[in-house]
C-alpha positions in Angstrom: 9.0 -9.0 11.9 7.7 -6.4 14.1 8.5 -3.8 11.6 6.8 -5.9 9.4 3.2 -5.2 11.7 4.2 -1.5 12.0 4.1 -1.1 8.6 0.5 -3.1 8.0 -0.6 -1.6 10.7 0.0 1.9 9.4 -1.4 0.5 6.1 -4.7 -0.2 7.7 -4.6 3.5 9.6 -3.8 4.9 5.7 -7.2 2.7 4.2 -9.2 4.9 6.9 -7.8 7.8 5.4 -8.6 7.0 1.9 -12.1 8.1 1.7 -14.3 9.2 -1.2 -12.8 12.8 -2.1 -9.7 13.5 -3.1 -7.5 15.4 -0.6 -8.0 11.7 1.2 -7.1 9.8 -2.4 -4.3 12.2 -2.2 -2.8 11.7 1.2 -3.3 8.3 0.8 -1.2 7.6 -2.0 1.6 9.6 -0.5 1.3 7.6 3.0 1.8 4.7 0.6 4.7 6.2 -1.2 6.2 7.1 2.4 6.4 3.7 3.0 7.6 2.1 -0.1 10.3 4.6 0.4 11.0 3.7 4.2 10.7 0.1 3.2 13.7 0.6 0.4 16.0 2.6 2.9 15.2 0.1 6.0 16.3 -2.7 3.0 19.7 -0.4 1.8 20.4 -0.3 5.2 20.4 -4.4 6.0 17.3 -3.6 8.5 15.0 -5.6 5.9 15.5 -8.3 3.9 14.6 -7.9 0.0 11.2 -10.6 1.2 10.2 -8.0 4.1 10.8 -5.1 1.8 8.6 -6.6 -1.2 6.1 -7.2 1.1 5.5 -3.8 2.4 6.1 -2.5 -1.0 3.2 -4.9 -1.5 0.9 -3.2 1.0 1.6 0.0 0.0 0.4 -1.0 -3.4 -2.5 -2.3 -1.8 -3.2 1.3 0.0 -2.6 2.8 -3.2 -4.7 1.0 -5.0 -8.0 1.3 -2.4 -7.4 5.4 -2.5 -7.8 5.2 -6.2 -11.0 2.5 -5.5 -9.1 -0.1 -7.7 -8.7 -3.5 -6.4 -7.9 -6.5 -7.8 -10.8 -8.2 -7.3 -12.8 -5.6 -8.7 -10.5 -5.6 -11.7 -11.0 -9.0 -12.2 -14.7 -8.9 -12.2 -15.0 -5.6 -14.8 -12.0 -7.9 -17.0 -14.6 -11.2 -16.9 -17.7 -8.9 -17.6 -16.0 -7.6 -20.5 -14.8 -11.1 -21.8 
């Protein structure tokens, strides 16, 4: 579980990073990748379980997607707009 906090925590660090312009977009994206990678080598290794590791994979998506300035909700809105 404490891994777990490590991991949002460096999640919120990484949505500081991801700024307007894209060197920030960029190093984003690869914090987020570091993870999801950590997070599938912590889960090959028995550290994780596959629930721990989909949720940091999860927030990794979720850094991902605020670099790029796409959220869900956002998403959602544009999609009902449209429709």
């Amino acid at each position: 579980m404490k891994k777990i906090i490590a991991f949002a925590s460096a999640a919120v660090l990484g949505l500081g990073v991801a700024a307007c312009d894209s060197p920030a977009e960029e190093a984003a994206e690869e914090q987020a990748e570091a993870m999801e990678d950590q997070a599938d080598e912590m889960e090959d290794a028995g550290v994780l379980t596959d629930e721990e590791a989909d949720a940091i994979e999860a927030e990794a998506d979720d850094i991902e997607d605020a670099a790029e300035g796409d959220t869900d909700a956002m998403t959602e809105d544009m999609e009902e707009a449209v429709n």
